[in-house]
MARGU-72788 format. One record per atom (N, C-alpha, C, O): residue number from 1; residue in one letter; atom name; x, y, z. Coordinates in Angstrom, 1 decimal, always signed. Atoms other than C-alpha are relative to their C-alpha. Layout:
<nodes>
- NUM  A  CA  X  Y  Z
...
</nodes>
This chain:
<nodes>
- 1  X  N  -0.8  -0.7  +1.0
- 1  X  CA  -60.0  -32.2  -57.2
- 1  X  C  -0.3  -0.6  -1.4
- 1  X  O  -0.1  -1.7  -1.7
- 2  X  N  +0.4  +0.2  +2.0
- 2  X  CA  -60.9  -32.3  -61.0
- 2  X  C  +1.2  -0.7  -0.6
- 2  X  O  +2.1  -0.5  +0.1
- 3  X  N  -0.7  +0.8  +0.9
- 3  X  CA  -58.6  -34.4  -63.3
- 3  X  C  +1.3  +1.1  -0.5
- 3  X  O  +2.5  +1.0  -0.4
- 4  X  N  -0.7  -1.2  +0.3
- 4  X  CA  -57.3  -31.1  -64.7
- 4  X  C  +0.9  +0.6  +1.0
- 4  X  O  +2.1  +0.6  +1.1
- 5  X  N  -1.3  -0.4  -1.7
- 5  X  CA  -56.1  -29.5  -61.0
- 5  X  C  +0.7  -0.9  +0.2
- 5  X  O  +1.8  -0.5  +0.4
- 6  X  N  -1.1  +1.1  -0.3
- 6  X  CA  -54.3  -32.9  -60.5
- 6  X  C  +0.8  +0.3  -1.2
- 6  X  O  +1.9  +0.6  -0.6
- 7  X  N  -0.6  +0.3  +1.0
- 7  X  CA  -52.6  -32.7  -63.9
- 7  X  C  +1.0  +1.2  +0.4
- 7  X  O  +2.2  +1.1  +0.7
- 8  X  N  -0.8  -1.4  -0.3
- 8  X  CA  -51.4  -28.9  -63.3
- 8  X  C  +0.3  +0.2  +1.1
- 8  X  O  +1.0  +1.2  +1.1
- 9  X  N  -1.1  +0.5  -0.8
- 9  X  CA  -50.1  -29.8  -60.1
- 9  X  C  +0.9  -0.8  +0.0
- 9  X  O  +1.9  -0.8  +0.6
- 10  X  N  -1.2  +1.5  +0.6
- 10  X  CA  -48.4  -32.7  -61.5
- 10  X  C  +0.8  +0.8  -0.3
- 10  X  O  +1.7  +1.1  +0.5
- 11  X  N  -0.8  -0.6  +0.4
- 11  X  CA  -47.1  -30.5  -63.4
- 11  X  C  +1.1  +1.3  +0.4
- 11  X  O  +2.1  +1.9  -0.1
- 12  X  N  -0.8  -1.4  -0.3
- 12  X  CA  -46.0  -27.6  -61.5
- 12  X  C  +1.1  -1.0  +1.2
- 12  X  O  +2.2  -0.5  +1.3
- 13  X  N  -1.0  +0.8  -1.3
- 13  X  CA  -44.1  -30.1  -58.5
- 13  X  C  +0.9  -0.5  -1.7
- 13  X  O  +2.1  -0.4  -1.9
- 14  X  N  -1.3  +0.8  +1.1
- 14  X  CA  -42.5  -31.7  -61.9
- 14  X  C  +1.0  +1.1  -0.6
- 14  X  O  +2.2  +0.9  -0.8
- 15  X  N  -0.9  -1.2  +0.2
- 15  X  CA  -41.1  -28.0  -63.0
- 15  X  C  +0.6  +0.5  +0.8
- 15  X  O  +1.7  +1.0  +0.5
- 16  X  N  -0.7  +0.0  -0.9
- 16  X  CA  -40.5  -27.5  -59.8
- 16  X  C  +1.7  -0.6  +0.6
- 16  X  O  +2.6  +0.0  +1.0
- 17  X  N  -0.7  +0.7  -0.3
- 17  X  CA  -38.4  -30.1  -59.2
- 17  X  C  +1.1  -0.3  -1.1
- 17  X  O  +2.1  -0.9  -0.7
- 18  X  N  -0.9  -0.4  +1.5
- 18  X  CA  -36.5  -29.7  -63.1
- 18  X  C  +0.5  +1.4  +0.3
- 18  X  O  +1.0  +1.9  -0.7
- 19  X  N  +0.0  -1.7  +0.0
- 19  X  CA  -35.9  -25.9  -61.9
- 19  X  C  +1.0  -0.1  +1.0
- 19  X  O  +2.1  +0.5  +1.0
- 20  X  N  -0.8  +0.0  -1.5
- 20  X  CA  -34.4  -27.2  -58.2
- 20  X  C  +1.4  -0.6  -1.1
- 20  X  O  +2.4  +0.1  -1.1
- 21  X  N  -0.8  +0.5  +0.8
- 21  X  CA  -32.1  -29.4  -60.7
- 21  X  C  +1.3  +0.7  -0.8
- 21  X  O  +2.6  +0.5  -0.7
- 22  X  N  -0.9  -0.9  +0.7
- 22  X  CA  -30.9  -26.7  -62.9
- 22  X  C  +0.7  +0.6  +0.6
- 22  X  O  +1.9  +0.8  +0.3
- 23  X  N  -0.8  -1.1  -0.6
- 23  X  CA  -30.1  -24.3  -60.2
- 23  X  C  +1.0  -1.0  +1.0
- 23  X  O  +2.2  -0.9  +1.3
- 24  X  N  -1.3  +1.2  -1.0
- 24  X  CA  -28.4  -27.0  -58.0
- 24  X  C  +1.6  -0.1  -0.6
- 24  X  O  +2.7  +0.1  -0.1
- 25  X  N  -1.2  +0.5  +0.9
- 25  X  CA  -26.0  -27.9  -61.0
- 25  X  C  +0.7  +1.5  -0.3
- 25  X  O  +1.9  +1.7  -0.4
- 26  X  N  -1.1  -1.4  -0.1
- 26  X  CA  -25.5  -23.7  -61.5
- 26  X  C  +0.7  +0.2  +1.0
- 26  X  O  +2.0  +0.2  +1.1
- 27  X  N  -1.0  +0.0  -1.4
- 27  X  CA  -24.8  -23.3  -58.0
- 27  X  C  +1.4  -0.9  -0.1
- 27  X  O  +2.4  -0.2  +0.1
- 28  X  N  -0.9  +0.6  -0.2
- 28  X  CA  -22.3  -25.8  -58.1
- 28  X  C  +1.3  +0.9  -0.7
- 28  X  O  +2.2  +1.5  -0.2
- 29  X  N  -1.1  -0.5  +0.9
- 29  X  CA  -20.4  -24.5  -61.2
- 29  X  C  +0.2  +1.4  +0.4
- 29  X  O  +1.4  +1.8  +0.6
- 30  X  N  -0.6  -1.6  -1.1
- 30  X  CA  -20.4  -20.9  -59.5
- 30  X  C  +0.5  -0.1  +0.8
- 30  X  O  +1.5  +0.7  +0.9
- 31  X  N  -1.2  +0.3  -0.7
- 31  X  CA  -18.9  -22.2  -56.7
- 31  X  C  +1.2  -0.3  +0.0
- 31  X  O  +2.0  +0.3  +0.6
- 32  X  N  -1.1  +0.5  +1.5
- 32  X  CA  -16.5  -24.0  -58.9
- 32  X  C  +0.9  +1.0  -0.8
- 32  X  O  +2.0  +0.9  -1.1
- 33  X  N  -0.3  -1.3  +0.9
- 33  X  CA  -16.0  -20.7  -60.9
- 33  X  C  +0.1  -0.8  -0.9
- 33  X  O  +1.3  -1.2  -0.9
- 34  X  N  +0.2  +0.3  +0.9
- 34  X  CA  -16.7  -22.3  -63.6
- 34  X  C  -1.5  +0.4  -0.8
- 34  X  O  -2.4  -0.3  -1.3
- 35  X  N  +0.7  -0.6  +0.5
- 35  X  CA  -18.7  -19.9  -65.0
- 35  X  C  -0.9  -0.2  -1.6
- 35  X  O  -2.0  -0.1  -1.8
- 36  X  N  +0.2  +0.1  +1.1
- 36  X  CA  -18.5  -20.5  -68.7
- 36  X  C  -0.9  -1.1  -0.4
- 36  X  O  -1.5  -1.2  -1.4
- 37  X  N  +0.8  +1.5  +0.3
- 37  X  CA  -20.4  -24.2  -68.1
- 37  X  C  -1.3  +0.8  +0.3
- 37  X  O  -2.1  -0.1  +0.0
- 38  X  N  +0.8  -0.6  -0.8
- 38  X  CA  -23.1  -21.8  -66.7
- 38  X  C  -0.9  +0.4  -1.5
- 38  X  O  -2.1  +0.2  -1.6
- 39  X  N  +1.3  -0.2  +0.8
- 39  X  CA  -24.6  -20.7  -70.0
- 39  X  C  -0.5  -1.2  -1.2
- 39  X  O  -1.0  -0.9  -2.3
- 40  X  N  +1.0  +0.4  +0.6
- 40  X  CA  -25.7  -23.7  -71.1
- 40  X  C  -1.0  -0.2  +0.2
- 40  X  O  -1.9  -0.7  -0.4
- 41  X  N  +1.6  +0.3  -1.0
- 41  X  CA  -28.1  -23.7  -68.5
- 41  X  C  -1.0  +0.8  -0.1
- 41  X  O  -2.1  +0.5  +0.0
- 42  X  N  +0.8  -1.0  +0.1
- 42  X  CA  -29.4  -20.5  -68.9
- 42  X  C  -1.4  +0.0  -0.6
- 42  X  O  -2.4  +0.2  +0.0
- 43  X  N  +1.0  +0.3  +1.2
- 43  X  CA  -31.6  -21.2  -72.0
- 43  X  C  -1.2  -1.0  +0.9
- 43  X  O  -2.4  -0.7  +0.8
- 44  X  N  +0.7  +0.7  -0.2
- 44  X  CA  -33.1  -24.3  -69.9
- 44  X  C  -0.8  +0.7  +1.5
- 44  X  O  -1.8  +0.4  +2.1
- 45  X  N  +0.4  -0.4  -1.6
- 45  X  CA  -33.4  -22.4  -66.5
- 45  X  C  -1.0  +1.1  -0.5
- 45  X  O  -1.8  +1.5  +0.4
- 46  X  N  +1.1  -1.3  +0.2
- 46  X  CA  -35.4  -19.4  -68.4
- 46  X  C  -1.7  -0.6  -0.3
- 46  X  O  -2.9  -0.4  +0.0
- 47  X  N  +1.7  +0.9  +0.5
- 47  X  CA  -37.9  -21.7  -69.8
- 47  X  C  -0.7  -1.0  +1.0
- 47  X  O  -1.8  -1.3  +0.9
- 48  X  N  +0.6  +0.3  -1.2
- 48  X  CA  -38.4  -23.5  -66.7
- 48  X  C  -1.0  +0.7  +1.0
- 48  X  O  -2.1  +0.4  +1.6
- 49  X  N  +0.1  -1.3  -0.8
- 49  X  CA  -38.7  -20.4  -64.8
- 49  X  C  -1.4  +0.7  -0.4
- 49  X  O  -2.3  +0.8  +0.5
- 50  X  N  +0.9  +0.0  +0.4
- 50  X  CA  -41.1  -19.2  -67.3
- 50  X  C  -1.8  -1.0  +0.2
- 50  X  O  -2.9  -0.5  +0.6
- 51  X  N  +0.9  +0.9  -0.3
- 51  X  CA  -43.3  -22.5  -67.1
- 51  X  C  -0.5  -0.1  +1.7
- 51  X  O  -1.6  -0.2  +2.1
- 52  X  N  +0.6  +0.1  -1.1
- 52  X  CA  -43.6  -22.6  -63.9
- 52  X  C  -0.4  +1.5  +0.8
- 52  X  O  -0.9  +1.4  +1.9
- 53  X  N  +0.4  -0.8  -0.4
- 53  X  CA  -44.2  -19.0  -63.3
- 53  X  C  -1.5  +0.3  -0.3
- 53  X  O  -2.2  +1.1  +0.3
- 54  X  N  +1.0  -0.6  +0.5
- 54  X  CA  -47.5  -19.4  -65.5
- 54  X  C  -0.7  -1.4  +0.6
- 54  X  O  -1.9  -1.5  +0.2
- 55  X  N  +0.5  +1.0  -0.9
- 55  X  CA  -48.2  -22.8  -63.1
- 55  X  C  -0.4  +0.7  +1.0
- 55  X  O  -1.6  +0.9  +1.3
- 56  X  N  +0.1  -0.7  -1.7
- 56  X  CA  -47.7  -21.0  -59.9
- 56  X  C  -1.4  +0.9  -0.1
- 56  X  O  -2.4  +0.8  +0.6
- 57  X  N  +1.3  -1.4  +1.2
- 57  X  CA  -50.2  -17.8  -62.1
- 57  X  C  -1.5  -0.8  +0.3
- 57  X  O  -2.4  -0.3  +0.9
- 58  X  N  +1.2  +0.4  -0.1
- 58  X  CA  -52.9  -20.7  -62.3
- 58  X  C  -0.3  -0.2  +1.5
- 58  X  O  -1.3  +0.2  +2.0
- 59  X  N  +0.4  +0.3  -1.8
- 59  X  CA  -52.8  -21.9  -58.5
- 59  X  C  -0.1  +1.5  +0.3
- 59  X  O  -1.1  +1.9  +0.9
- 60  X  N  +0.3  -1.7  -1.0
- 60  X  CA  -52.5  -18.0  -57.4
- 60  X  C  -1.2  +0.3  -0.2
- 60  X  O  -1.7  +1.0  +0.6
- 61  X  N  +1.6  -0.3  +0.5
- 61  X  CA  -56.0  -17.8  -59.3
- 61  X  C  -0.9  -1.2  +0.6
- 61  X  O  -2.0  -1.0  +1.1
- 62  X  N  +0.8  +1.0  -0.9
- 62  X  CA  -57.5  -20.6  -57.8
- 62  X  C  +0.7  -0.5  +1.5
- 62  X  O  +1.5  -1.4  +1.5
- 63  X  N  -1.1  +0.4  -1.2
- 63  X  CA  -56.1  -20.9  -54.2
- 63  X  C  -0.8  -1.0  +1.1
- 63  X  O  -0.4  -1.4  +2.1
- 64  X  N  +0.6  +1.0  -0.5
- 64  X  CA  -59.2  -23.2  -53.4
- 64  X  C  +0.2  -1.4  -0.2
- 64  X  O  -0.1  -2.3  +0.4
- 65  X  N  -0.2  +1.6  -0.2
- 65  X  CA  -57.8  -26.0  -54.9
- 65  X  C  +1.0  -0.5  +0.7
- 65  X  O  +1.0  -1.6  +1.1
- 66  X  N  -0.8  +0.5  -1.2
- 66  X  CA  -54.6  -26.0  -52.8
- 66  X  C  +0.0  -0.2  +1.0
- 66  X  O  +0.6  -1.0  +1.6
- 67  X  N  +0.9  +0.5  -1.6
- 67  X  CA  -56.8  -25.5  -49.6
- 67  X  C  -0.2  -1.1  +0.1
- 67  X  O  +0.2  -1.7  +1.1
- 68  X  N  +0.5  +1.4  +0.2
- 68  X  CA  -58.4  -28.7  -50.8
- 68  X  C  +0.5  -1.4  -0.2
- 68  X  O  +0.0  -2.5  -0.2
- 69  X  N  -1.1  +1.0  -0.1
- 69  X  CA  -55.3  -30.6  -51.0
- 69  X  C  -0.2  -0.6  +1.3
- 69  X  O  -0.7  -0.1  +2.3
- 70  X  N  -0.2  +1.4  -1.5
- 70  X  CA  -54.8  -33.7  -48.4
- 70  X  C  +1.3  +0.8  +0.8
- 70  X  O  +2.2  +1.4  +0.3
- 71  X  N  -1.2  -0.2  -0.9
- 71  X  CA  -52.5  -32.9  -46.0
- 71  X  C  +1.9  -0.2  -0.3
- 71  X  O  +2.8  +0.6  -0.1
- 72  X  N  -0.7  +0.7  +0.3
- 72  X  CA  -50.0  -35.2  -47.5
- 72  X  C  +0.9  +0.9  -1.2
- 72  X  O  +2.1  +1.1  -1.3
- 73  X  N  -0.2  -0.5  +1.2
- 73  X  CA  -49.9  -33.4  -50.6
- 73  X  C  +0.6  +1.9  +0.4
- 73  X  O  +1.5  +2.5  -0.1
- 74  X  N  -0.7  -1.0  -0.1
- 74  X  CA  -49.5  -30.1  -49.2
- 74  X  C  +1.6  -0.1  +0.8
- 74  X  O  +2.5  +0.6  +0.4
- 75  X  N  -1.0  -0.1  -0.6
- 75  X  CA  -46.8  -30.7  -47.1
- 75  X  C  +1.5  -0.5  -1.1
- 75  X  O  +2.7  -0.2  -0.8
- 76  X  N  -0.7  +0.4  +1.3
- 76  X  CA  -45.2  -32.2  -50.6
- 76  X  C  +0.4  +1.6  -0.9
- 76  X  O  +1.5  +2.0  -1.3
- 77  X  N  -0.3  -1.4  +0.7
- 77  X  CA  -45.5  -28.7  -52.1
- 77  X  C  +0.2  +0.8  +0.5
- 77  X  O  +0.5  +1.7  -0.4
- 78  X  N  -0.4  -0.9  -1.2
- 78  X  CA  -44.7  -26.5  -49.0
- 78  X  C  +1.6  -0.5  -0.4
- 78  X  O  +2.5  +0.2  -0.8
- 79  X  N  -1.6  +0.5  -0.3
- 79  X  CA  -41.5  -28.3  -49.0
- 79  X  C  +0.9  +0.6  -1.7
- 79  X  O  +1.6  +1.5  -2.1
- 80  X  N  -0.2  -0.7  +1.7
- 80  X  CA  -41.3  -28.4  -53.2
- 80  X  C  +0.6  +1.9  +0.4
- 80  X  O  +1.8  +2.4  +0.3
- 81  X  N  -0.4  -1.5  +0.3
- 81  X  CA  -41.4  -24.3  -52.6
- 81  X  C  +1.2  +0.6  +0.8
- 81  X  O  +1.9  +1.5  +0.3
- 82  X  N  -1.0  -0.5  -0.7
- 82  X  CA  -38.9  -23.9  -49.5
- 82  X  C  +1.5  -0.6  -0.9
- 82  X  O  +2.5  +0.0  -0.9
- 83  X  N  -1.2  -0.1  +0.3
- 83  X  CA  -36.2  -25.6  -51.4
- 83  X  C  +0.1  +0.6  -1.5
- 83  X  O  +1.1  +0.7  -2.1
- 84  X  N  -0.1  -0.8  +1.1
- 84  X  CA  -36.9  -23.9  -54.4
- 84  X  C  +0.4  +1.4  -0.3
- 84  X  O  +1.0  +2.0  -1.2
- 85  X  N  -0.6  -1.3  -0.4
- 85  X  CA  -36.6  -20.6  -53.0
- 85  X  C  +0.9  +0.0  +0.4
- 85  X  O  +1.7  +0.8  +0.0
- 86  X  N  -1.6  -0.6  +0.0
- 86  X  CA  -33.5  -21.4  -51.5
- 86  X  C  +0.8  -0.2  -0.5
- 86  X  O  +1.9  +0.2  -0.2
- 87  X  N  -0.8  +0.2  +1.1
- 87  X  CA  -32.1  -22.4  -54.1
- 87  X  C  +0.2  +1.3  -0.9
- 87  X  O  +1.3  +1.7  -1.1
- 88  X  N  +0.2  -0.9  +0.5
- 88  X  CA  -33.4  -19.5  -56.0
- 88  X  C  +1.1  +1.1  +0.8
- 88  X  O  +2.3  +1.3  +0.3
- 89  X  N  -1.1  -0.8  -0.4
- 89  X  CA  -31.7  -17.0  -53.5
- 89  X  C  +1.4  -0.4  +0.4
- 89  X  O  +1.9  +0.4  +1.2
- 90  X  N  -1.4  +0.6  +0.3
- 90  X  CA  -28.4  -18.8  -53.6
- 90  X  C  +0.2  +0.5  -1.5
- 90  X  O  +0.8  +1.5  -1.8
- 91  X  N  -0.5  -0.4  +1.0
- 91  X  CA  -28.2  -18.4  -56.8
- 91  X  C  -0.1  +1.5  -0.6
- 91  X  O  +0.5  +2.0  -1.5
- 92  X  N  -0.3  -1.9  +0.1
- 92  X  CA  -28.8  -14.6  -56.8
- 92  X  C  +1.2  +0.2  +0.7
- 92  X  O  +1.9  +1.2  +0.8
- 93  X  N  -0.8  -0.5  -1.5
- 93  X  CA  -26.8  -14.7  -54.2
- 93  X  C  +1.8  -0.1  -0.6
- 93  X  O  +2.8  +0.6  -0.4
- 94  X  N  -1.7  +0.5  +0.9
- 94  X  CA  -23.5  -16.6  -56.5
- 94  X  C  -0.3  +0.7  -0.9
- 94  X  O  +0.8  +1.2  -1.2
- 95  X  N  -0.2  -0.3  +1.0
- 95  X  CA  -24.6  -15.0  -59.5
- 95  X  C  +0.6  +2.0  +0.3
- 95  X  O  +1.4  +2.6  -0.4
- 96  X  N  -0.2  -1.4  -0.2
- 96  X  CA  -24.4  -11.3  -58.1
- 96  X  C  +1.8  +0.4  +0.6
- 96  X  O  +2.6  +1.3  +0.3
- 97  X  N  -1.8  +0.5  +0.1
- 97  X  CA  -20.5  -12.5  -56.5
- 97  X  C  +0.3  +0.3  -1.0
- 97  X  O  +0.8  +1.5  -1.0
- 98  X  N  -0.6  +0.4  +1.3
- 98  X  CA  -19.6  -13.3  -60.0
- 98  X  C  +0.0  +1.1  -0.6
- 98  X  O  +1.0  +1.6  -1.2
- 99  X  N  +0.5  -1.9  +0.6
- 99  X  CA  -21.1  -9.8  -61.1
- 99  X  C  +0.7  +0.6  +0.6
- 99  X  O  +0.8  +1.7  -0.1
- 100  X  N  -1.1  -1.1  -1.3
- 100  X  CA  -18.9  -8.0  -58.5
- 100  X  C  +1.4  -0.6  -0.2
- 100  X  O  +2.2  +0.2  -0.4
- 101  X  N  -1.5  +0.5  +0.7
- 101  X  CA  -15.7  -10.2  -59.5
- 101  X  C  -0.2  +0.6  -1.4
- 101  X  O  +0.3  +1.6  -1.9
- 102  X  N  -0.5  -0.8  +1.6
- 102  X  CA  -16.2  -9.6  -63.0
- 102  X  C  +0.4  +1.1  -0.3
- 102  X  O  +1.4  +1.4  -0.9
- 103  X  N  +0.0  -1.7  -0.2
- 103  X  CA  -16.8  -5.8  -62.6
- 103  X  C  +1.5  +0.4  +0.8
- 103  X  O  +2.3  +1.2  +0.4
- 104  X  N  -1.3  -0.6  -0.8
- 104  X  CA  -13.8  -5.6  -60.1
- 104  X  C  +1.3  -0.1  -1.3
- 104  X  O  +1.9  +0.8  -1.8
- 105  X  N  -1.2  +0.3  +0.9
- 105  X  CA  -11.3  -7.5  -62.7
- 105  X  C  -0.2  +1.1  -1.2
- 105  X  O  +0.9  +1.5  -1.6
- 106  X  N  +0.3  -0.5  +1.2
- 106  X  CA  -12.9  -5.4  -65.7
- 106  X  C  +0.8  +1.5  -0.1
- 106  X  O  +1.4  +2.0  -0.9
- 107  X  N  -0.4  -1.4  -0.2
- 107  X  CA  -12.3  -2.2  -63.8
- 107  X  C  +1.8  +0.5  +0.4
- 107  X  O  +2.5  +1.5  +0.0
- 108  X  N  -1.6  +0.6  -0.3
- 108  X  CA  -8.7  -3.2  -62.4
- 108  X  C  +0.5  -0.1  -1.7
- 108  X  O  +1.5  +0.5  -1.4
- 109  X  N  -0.2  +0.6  +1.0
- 109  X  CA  -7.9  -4.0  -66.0
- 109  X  C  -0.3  +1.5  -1.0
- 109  X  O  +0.4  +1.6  -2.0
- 110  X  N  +0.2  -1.0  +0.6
- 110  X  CA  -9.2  -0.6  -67.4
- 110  X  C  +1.1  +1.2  +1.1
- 110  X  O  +1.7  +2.2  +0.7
- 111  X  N  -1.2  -0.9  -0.4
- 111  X  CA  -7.1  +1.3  -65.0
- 111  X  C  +0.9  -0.1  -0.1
- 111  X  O  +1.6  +0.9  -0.2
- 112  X  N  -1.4  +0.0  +0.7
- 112  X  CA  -4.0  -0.3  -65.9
- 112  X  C  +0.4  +0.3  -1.4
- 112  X  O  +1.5  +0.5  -1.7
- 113  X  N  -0.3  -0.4  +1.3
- 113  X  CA  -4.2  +0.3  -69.4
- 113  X  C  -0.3  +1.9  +0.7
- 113  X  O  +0.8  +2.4  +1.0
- 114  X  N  +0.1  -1.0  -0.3
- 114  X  CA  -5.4  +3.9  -68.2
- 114  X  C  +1.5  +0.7  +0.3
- 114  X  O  +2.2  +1.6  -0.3
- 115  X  N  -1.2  -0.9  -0.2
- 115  X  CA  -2.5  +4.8  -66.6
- 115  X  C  +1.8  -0.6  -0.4
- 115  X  O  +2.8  -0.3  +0.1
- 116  X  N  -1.4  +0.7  +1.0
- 116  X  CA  +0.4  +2.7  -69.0
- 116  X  C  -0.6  +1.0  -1.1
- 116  X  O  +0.4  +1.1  -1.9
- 117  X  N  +0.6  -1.0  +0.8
- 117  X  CA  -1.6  +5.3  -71.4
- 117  X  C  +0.6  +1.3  +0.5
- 117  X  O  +0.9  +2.3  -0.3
- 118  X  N  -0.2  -2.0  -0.6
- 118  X  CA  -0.8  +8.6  -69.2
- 118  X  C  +1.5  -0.4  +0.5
- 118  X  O  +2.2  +0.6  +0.9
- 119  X  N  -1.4  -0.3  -0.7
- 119  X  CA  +2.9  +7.3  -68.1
- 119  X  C  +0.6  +0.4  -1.1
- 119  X  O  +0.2  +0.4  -2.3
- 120  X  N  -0.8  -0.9  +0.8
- 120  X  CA  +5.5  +9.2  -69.3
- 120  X  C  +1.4  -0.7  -1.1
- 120  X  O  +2.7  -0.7  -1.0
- 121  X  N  -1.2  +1.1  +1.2
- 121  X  CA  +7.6  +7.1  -72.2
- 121  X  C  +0.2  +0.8  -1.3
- 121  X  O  -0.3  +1.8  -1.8
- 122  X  N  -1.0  -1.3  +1.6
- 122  X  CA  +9.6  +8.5  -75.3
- 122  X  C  -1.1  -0.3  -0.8
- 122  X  O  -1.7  -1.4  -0.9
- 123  X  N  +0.7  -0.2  +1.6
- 123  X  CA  +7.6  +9.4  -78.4
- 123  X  C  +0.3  +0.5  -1.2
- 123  X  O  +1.2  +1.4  -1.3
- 124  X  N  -0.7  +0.1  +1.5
- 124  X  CA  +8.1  +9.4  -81.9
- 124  X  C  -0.3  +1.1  -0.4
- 124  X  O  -1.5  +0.9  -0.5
- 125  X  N  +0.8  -0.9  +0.5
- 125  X  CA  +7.3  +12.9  -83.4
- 125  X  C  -0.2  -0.3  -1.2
- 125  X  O  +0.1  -1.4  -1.6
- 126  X  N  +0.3  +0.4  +1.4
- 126  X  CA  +6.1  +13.2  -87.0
- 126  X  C  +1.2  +0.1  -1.0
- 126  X  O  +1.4  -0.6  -1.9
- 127  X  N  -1.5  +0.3  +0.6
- 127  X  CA  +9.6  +13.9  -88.3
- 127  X  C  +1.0  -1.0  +0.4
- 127  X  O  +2.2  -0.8  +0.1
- 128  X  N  -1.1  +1.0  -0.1
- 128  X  CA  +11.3  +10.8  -87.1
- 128  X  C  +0.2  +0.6  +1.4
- 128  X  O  -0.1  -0.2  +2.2
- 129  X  N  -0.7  -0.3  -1.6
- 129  X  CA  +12.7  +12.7  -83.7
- 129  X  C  -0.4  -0.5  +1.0
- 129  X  O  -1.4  -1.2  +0.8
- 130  X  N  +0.6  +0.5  -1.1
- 130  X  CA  +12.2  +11.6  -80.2
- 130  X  C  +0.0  +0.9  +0.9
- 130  X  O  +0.8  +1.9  +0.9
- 131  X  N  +0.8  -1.3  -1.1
- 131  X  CA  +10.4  +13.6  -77.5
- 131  X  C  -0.1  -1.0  +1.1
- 131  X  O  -0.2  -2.2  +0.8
- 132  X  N  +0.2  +0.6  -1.1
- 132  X  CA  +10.0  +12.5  -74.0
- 132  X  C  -1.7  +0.6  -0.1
- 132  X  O  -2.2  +1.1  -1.2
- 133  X  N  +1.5  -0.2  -0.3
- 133  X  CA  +6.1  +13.3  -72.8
- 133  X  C  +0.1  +1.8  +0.3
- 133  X  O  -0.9  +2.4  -0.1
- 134  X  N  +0.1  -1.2  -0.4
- 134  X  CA  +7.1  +16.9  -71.7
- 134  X  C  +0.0  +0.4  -1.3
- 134  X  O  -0.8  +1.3  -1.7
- 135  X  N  +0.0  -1.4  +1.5
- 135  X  CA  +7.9  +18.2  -75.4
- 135  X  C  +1.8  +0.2  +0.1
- 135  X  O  +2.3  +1.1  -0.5
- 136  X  N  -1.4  -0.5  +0.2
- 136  X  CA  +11.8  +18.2  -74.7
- 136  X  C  +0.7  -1.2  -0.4
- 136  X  O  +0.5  -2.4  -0.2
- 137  X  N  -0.6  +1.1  +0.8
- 137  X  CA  +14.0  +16.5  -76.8
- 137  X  C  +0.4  -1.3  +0.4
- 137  X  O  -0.3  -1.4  +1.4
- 138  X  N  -0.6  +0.6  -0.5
- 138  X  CA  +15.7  +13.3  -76.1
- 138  X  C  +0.8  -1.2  -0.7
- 138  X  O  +0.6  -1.8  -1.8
- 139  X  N  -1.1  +0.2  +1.0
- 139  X  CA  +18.8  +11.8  -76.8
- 139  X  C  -0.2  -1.2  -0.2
- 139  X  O  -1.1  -1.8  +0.5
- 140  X  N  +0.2  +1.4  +0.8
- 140  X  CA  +19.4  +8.4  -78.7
- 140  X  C  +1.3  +0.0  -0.7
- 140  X  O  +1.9  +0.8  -1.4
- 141  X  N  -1.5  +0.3  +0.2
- 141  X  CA  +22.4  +7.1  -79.3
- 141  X  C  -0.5  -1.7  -0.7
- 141  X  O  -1.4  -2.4  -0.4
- 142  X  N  -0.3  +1.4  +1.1
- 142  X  CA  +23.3  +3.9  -82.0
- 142  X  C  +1.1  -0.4  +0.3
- 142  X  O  +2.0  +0.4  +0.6
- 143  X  N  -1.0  +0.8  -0.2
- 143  X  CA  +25.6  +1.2  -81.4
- 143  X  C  +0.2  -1.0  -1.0
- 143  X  O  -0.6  -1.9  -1.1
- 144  X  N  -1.0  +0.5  +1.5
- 144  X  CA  +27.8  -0.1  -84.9
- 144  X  C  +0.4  -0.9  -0.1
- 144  X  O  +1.3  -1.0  -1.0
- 145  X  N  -1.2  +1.0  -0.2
- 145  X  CA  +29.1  -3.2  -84.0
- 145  X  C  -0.5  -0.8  -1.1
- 145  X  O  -1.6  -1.1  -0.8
- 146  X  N  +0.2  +1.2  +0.9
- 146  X  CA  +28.6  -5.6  -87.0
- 146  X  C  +1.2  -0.3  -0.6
- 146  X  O  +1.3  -1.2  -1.4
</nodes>
């Protein structure tokens, strides 16, 4: 293996293993519901993600230098990729949760305003009078005590 194929595997098990990091520490805080700690990660998990999507890109184009790996070494990056993926689908797996909570509370929360909007409570016409919701008058009475 060339100087260069070692270097860009170095590199892709070291993004690898900065990527397993990030999503470890999201997962956690999703579990946590501690959602809001979640986007500071984002920024570092996109560009991880990135980098190592354009690592993975070069080995997918050369798949004879992974053949050519020692034993040792594959079984190092076999491994690298299973806990990377399950990490990966865990966190689709909490982030899509979180997306289905949010949406539930958002929608819950638009229907009660909805229908405190359509109940039927006194209103004020434009001359000062009071109307119930039907359109029929309604009475109002003052109390003088001072």
């Amino acid at each position: 293996m060339t100087t260069t194929a070692e270097n860009k595997l170095t590199r892709m098990l070291s993004l690898m293993s900065d990527l397993c990091g990030v999503l470890k520490k999201e997962n956690t805080l999703l579990k946590n519901q501690r959602q809001s700690e979640c986007k500071a990660l984002t920024d570092q998990k996109s560009k991880l993600a990135a980098a190592y999507a354009e690592s993975f890109a070069y080995f997918a184009k050369h798949a004879d230098i992974v053949k050519a790996l020692p034993d040792r070494q594959k079984r190092v990056l076999r491994k690298a990729s299973v806990t990377l993926g399950d990490l990966t689908t865990e966190n689709a797996r909490l982030l899509k949760i979180n997306i289905e909570a949010t949406n539930r509370l958002l929608n819950a929360i638009v229907q009660d305003v909805q229908e405190q909007t359509h109940a039927k409570t006194p209103l004020y016409t434009k001359r000062g009078s009071m109307e119930n919701d039907a359109g029929s008058p309604a009475a109002i009475s003052f109390n003088q005590v001072l």
